[in-house]
LOKE-940279 format. One record per residue (C-alpha): x, y, z negated; residue number from 1. Coordinates in Angstrom, 2 decimals, always signed. Layout:
<sites>
+---------+---------+---------+-----+
!       u !       v !       w !   k !
+---------+---------+---------+-----+
!       X !       Y !       Z ! NUM !
...
+---------+---------+---------+-----+
</sites>
This chain:
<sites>
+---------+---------+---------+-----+
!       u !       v !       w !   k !
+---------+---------+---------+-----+
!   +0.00 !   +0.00 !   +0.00 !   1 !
!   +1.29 !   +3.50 !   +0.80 !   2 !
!   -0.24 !   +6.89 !   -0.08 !   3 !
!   +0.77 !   +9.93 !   +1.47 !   4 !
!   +0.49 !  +13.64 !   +1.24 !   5 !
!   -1.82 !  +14.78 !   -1.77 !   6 !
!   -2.56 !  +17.88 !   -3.15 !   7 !
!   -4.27 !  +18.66 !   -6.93 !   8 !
!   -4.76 !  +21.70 !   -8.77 !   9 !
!   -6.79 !  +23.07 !  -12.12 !  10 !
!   -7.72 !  +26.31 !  -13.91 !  11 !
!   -4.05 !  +27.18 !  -15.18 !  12 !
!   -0.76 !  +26.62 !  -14.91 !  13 !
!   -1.31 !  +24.80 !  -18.31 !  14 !
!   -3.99 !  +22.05 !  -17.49 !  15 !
!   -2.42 !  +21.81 !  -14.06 !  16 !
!   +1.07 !  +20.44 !  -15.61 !  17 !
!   -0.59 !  +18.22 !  -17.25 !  18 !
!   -2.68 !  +16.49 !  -14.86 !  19 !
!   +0.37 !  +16.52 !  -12.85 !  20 !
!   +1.96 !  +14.37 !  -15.73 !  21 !
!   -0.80 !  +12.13 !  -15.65 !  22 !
!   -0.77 !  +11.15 !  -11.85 !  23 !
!   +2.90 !  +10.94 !  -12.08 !  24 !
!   +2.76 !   +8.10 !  -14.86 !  25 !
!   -0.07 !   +6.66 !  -13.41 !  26 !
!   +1.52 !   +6.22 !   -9.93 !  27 !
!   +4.61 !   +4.67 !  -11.90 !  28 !
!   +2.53 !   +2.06 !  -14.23 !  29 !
!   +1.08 !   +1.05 !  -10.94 !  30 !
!   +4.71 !   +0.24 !   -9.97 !  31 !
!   +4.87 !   +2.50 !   -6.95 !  32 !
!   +7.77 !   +4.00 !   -5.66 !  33 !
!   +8.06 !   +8.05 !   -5.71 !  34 !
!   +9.50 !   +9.59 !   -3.24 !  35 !
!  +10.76 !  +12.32 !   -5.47 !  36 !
!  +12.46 !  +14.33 !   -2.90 !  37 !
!   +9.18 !  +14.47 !   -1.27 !  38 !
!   +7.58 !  +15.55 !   -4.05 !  39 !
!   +6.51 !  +18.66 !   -5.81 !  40 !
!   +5.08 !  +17.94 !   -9.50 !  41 !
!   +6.01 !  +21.64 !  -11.15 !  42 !
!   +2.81 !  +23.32 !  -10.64 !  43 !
!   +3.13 !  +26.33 !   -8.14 !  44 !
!   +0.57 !  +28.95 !   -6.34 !  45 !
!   +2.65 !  +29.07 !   -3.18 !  46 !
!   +3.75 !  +25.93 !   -1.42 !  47 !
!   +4.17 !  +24.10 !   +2.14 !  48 !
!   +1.94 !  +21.39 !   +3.03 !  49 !
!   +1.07 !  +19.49 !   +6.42 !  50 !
!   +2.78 !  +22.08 !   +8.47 !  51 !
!   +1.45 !  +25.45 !   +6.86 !  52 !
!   +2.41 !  +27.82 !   +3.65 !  53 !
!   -0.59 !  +27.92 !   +1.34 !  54 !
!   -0.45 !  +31.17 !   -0.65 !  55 !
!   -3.05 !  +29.68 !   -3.28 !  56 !
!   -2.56 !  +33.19 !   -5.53 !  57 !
!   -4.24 !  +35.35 !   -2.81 !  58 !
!   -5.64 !  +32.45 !   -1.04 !  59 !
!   -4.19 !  +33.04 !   +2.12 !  60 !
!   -2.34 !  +29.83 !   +4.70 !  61 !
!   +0.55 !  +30.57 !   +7.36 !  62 !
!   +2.19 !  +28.21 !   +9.83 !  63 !
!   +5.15 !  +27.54 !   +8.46 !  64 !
!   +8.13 !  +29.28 !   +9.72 !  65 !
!  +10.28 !  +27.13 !  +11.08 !  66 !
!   +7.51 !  +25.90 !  +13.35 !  67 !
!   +6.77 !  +29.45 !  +14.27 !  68 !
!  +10.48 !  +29.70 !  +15.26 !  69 !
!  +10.32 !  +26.46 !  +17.85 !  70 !
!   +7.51 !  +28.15 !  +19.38 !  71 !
!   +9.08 !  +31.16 !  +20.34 !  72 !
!  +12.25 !  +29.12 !  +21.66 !  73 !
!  +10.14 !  +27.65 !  +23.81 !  74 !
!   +8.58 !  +30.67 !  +24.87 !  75 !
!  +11.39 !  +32.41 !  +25.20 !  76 !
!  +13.01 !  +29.57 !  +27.17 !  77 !
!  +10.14 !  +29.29 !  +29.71 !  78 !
!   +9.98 !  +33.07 !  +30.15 !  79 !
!  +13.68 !  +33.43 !  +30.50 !  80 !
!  +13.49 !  +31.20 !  +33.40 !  81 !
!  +10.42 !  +32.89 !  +34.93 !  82 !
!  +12.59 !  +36.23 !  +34.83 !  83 !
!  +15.14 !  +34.35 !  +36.76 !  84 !
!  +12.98 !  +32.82 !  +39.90 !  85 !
!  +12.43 !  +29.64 !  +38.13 !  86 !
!   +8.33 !  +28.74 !  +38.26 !  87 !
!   +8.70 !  +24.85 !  +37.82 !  88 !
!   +8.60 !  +23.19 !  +34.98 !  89 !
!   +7.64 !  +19.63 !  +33.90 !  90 !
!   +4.07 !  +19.17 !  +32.92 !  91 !
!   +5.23 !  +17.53 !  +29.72 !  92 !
!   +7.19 !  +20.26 !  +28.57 !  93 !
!   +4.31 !  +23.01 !  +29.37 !  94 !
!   +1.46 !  +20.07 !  +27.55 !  95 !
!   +3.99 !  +20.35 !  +24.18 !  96 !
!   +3.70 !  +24.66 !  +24.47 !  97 !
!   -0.14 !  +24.26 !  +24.58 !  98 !
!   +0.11 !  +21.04 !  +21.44 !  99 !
!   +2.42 !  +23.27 !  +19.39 ! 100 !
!   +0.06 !  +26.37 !  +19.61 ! 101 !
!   -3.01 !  +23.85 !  +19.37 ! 102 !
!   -1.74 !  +22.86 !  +16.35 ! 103 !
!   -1.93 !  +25.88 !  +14.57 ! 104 !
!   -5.91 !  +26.52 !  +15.29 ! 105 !
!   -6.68 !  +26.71 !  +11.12 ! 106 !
!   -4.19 !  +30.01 !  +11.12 ! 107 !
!   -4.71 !  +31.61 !  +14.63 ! 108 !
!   -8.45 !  +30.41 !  +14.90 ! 109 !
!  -10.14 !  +30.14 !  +18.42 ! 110 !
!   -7.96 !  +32.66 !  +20.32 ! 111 !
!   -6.01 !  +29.59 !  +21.24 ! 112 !
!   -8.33 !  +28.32 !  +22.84 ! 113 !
!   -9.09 !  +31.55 !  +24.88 ! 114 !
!   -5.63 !  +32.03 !  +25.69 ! 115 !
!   -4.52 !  +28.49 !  +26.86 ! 116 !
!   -6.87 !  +27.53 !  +29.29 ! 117 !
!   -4.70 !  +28.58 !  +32.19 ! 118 !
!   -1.47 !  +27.31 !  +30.72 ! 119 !
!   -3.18 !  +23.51 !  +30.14 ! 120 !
!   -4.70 !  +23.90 !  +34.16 ! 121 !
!   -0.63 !  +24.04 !  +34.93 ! 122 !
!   -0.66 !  +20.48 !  +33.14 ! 123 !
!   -3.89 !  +18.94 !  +34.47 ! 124 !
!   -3.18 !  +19.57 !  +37.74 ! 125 !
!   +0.22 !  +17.17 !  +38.12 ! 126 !
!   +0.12 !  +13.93 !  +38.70 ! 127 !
!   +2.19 !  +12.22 !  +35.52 ! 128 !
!   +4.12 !  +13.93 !  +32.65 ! 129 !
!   +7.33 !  +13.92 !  +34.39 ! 130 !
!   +5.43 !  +15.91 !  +37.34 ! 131 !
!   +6.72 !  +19.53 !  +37.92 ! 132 !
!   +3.98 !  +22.23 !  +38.16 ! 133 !
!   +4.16 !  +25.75 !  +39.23 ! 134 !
!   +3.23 !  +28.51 !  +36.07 ! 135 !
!   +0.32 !  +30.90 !  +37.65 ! 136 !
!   +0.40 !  +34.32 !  +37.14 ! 137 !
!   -2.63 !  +33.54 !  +34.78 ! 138 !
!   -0.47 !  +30.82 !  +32.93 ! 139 !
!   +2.44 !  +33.00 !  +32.22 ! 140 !
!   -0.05 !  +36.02 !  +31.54 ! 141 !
!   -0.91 !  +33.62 !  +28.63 ! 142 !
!   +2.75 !  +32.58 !  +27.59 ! 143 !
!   +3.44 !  +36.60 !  +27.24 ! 144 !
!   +0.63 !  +36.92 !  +25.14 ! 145 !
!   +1.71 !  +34.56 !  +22.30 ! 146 !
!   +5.39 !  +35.48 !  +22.69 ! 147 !
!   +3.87 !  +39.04 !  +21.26 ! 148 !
!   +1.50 !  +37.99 !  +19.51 ! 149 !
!   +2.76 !  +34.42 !  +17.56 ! 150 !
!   +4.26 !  +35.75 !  +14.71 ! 151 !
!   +1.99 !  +39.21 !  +14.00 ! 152 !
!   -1.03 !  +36.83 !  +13.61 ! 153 !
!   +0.98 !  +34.46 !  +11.65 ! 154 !
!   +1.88 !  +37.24 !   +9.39 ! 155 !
!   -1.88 !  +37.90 !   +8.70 ! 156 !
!   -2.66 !  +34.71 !   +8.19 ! 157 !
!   -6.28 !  +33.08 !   +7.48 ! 158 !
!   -8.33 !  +32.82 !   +4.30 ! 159 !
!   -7.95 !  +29.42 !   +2.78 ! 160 !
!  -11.72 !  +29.30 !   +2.08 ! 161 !
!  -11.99 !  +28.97 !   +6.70 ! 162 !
!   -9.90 !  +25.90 !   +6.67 ! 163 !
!  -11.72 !  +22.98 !   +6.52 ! 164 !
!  -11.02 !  +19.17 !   +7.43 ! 165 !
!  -11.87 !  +20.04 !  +11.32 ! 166 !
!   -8.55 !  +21.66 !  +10.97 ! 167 !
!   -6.17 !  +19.32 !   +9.64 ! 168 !
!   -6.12 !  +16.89 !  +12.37 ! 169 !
!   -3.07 !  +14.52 !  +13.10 ! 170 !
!   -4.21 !  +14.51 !  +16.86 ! 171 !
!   -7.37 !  +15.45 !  +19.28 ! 172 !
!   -8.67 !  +13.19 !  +21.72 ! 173 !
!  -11.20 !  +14.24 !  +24.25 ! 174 !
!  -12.76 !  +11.69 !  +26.48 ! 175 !
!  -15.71 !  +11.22 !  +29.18 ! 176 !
!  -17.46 !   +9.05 !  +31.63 ! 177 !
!  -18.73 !   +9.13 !  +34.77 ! 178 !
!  -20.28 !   +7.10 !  +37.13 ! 179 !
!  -16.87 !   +5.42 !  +37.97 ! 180 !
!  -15.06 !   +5.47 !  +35.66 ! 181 !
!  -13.48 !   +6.57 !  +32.40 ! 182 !
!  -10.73 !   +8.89 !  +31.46 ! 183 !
!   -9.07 !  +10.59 !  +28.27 ! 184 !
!   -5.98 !  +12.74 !  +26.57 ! 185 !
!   -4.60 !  +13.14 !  +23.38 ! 186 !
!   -3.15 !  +16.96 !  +21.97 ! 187 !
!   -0.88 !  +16.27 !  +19.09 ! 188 !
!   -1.48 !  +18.40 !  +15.70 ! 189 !
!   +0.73 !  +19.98 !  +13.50 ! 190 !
!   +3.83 !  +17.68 !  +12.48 ! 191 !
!   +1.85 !  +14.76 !  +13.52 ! 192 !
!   +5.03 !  +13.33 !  +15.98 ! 193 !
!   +2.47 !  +11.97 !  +18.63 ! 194 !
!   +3.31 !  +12.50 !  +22.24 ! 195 !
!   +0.77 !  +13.71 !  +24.57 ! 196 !
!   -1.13 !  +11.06 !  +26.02 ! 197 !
!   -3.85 !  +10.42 !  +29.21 ! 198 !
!   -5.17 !   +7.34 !  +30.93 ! 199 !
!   -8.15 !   +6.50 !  +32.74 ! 200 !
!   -9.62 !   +3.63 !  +34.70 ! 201 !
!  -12.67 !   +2.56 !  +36.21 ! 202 !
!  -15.87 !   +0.77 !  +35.56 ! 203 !
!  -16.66 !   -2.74 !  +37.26 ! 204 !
!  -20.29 !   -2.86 !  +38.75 ! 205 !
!  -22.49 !   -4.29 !  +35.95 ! 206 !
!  -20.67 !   -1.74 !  +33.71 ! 207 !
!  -21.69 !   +0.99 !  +36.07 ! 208 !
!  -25.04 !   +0.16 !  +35.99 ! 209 !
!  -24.90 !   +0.64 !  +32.02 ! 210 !
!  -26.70 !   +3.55 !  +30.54 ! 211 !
!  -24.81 !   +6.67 !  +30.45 ! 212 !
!  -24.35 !   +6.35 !  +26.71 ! 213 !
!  -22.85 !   +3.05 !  +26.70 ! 214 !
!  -20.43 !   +4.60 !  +29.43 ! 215 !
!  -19.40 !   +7.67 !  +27.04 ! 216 !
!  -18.98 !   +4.91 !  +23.95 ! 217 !
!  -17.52 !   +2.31 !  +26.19 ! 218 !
!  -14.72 !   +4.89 !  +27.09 ! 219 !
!  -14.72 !   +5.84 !  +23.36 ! 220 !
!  -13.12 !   +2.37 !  +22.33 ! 221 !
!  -11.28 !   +2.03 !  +25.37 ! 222 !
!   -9.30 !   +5.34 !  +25.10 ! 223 !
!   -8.86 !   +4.97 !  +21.35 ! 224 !
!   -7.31 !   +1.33 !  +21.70 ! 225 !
!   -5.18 !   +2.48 !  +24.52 ! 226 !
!   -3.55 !   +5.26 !  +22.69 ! 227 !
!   -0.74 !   +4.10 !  +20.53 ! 228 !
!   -1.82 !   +5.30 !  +17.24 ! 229 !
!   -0.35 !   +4.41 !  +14.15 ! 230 !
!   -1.73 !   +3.88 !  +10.43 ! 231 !
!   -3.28 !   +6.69 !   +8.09 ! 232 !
!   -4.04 !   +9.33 !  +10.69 ! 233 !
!   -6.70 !  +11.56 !  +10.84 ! 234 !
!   -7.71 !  +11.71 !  +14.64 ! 235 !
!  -10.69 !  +13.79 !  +15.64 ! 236 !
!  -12.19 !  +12.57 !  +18.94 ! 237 !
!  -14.50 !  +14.75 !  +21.38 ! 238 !
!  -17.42 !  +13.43 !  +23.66 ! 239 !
!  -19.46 !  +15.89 !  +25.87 ! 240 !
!  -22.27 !  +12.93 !  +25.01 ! 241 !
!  -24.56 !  +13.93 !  +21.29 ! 242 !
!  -25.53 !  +10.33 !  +21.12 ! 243 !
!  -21.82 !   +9.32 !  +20.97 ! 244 !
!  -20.96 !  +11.52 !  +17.89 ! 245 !
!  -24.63 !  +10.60 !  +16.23 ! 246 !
!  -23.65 !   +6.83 !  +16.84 ! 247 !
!  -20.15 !   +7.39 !  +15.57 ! 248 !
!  -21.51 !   +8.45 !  +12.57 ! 249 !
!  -24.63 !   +6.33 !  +11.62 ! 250 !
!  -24.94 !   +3.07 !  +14.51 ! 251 !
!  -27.46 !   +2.50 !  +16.42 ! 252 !
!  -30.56 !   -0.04 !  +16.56 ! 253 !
!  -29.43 !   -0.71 !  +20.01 ! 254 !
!  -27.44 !   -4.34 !  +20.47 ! 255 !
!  -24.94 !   -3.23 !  +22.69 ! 256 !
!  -24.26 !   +0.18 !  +21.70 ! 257 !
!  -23.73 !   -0.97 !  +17.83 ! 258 !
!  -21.66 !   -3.86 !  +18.95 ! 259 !
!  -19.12 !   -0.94 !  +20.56 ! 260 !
!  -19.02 !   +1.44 !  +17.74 ! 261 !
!  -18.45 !   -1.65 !  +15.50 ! 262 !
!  -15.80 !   -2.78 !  +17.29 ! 263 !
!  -14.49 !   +0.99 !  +17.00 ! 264 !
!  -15.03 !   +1.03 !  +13.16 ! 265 !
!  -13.21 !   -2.12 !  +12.73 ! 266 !
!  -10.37 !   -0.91 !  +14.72 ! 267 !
!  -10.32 !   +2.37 !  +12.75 ! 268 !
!  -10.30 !   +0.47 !   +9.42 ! 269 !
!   -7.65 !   -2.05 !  +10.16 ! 270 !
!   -5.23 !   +0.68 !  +11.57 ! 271 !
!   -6.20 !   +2.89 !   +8.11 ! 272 !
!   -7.58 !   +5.50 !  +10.81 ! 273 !
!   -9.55 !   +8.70 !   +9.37 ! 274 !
!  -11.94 !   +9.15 !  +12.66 ! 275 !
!  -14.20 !  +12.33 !  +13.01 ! 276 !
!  -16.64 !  +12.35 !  +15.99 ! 277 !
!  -17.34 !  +15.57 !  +17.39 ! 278 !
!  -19.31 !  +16.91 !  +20.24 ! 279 !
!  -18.37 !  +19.30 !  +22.63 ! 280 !
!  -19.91 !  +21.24 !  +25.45 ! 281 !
!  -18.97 !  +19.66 !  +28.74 ! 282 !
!  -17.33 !  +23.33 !  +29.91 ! 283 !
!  -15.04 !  +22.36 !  +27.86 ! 284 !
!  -14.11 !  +18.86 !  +28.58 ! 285 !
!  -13.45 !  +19.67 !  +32.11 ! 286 !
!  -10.08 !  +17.46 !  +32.06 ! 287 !
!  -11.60 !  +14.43 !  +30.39 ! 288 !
!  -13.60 !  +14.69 !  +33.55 ! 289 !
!  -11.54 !  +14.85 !  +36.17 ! 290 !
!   -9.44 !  +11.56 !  +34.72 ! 291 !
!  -13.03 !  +10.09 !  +34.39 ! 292 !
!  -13.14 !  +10.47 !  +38.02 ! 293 !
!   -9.74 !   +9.37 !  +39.48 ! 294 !
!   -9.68 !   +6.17 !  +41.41 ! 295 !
!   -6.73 !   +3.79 !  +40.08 ! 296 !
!   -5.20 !   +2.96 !  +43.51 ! 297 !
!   -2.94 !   +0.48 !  +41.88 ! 298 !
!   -5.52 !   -1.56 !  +40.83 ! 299 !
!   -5.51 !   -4.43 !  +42.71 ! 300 !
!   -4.83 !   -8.19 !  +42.45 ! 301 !
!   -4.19 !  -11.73 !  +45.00 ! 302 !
!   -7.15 !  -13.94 !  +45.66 ! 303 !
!   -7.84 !  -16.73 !  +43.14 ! 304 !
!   -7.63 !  -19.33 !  +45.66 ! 305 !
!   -4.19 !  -18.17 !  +46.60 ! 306 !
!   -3.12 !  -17.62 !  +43.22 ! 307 !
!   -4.04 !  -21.25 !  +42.48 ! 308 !
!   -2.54 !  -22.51 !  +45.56 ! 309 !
!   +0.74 !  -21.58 !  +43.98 ! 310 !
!   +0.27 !  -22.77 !  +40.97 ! 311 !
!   -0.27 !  -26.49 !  +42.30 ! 312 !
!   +3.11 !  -25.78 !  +43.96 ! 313 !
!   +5.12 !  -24.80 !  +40.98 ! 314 !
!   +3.58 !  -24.24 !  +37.48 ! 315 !
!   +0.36 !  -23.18 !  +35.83 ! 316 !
!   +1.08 !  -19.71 !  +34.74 ! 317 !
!   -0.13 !  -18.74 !  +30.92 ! 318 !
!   -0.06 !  -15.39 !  +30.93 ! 319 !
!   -1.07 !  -12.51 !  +33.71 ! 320 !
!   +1.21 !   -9.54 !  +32.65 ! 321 !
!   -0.84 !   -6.93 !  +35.05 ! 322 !
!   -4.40 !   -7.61 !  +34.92 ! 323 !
!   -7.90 !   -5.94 !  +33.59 ! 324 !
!  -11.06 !   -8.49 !  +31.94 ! 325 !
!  -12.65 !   -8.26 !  +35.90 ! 326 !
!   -9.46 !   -9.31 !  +37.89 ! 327 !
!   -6.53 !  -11.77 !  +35.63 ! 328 !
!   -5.89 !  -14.74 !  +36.51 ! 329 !
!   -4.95 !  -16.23 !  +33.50 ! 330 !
!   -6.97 !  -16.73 !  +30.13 ! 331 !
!   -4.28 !  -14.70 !  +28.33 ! 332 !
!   -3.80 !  -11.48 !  +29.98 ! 333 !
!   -2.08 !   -7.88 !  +29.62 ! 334 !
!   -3.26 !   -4.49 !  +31.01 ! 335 !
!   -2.50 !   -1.09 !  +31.47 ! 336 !
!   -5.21 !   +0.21 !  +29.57 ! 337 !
!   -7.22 !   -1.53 !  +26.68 ! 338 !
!  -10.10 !   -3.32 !  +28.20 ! 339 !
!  -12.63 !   -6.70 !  +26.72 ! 340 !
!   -9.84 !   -9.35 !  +26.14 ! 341 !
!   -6.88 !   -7.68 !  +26.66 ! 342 !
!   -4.08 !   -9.25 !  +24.72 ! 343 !
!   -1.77 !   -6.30 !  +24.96 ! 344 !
!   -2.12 !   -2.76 !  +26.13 ! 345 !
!   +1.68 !   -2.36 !  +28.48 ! 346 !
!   +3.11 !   -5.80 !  +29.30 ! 347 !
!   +6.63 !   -4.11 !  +28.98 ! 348 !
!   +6.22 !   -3.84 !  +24.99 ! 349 !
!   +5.85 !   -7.90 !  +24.95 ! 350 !
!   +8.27 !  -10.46 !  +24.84 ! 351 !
!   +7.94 !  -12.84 !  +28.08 ! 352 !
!  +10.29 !  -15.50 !  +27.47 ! 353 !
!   +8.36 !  -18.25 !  +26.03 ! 354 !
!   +5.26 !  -17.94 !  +29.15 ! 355 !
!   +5.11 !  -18.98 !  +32.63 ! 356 !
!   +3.85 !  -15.29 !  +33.38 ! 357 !
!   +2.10 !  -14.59 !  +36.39 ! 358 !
!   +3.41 !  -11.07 !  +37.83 ! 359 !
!   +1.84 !   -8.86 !  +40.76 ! 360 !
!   +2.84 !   -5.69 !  +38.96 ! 361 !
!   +1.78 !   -2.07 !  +41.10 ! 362 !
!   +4.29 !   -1.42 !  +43.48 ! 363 !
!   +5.62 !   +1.13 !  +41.52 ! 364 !
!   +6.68 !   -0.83 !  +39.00 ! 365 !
!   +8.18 !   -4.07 !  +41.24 ! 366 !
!  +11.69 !   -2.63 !  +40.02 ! 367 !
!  +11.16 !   -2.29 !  +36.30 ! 368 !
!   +9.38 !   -5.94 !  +36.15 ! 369 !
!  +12.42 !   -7.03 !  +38.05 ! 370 !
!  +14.64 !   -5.78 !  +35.66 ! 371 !
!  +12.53 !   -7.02 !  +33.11 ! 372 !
+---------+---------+---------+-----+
</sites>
């Protein structure tokens, strides 16, 4: 068992020492083990916590400084370059600009949103992380902006009474469905050490005739089981669907809809994830969209009969390393993306050795599988 980051107070400095006292020996008759340069037992009114400075005496919370000062390197960097005739950059380096200022939403409140819009369309718009993208005149309009701005509103602060759990997030997801398919992203909070994240794939035809709800749940689990997250995180995860967050909090008396957000509970409980559904207008889950919408060109697969015609010749195979639940060949299968079945999400993260593995990997990926 592990418990991490906690935060107690009382009336005075008085009573607050000695409840401090009390969880301290408590935590050691229980036999766990302090990290004592971690902690902070000498009560204080002015401390940092998750990423921010809580000035409990006049009840104010900053980002922390050192975080403030990353942000303007980057800032700096990215307009230093512009001044030079650089406008490329890769989208992964722009996507940690908009997660760094993201994560400081409980200080700087919903200007960020206003003023990153343009600066995420410069992600959105490339291909894969490692994509370069051109910074619009709209983009770096917003990059100027919080390279004045950053620190002044940081130095004002917010009121400790606005912050609420919605703020604290280790990471956002947003996700949708469409007709076709399914799509989501992640945006990393505060210190939270997640890397932005997006997948998508698309629905086979019974699961397009599902109801629109089941879609928008469906892609719920399936982006959630995808994304690498590890235990005791807080994760806050957007649907432009009401039913989803209403289900997400209460079930439903429908069979297959409950079955889903089950299966999403019990997934949340075994990785000790904190999960907050929230809905959000579909204006502004206009990227969850468009990966809702893209057509996975790589999915594709040999015909059974030939696939068994070569297995008669050499070996059955156990595994299918590149697969989905509509096209493996094998019983035991991997796939890109979690999906009904799935034994692994990312057949390079398993060990192959002991399988006869069955591999018709996308043709992009014929040299790493070789070299795997």
């Amino acid at each position: 068992m592990f418990l991490d980051d906690g935060l107690a107070g009382d009336k005075d400095f008085a009573t607050a020492l000695q409840c401090s006292k009390q969880v301290k020996l408590q935590l050691e008759d229980l036999a766990f083990l302090i990290a004592h340069k971690k902690s902070h037992w000498f009560p204080c009114q002015k401390l940092d916590w998750l990423g921010f400075t809580w000035d409990i005496k006049n009840g104010n919370i900053f980002v922390k400084e050192d975080r403030i000062e990353k942000l303007e390197k980057y800032l700096n960097f990215v307009l230093f370059q512009v001044t030079n005739g650089k406008i490329l950059f890769r989208a992964r380096f722009i996507a940690s600009i908009v997660g760094k200022l993201i994560s400081m939403h409980a200080v700087f409140g919903n200007v960020v949103r206003r003023n990153t819009r343009f600066i995420y369309d410069c992600v959105m718009s490339k291909a894969s992380w490692q994509a370069c993208g051109r910074i619009t005149h709209e983009a770096l309009s917003e990059l100027m902006y919080w390279n004045l701005h950053c620190r002044n509103i940081n130095t004002v602060g917010a009121k400790i009474s606005t912050v609420t759990v919605n703020t604290l997030f280790d990471c956002e997801i947003f996700c949708d469905a469409s007709d076709v398919g399914f799509g989501g992203y992640t945006t990393p909070f505060a210190d939270s050490h997640f890397e932005n994240f997006e997948t998508f794939g698309n629905w086979t035809k019974p699961e397009m005739g599902e109801s629109s709800t089941w879609r928008e749940l469906e892609c719920v689990r399936r982006v959630l089981k995808t994304f690498n997250v590890t235990e005791n995180k807080q994760i806050k995860i957007n649907s432009d669907n009401k039913n989803v967050e209403h289900i997400l909090k209460v079930g439903s008396k429908k069979l297959k809809l409950q079955s889903i957000d089950t299966s999403i509970i019990d997934f949340c409980e075994v990785q000790k994830i904190n999960l907050t559904p929230y809905w959000t207008p579909r204006t502004e889950n206009n990227d969850a969209d468009y990966l809702s919408r893209v057509m996975d060109h790589y999915d594709w697969g040999i015909e059974p009969s030939i696939y068994h015609y070569l297995c008669n010749l050499w070996e059955i195979c156990t595994v299918d390393r590149f697969a989905t639940h509509y096209n493996s060949q094998c019983e035991r299968f991997n796939s890109k993306v979690w999906c009904p079945g799935t034994e692994a999400v990312d057949a390079f993260t398993q060990f192959w050795g002991n399988d006869v593995n069955w591999l018709v990997p996308p043709p992009i990926l014929i040299t790493k599988t070789l070299n795997k």
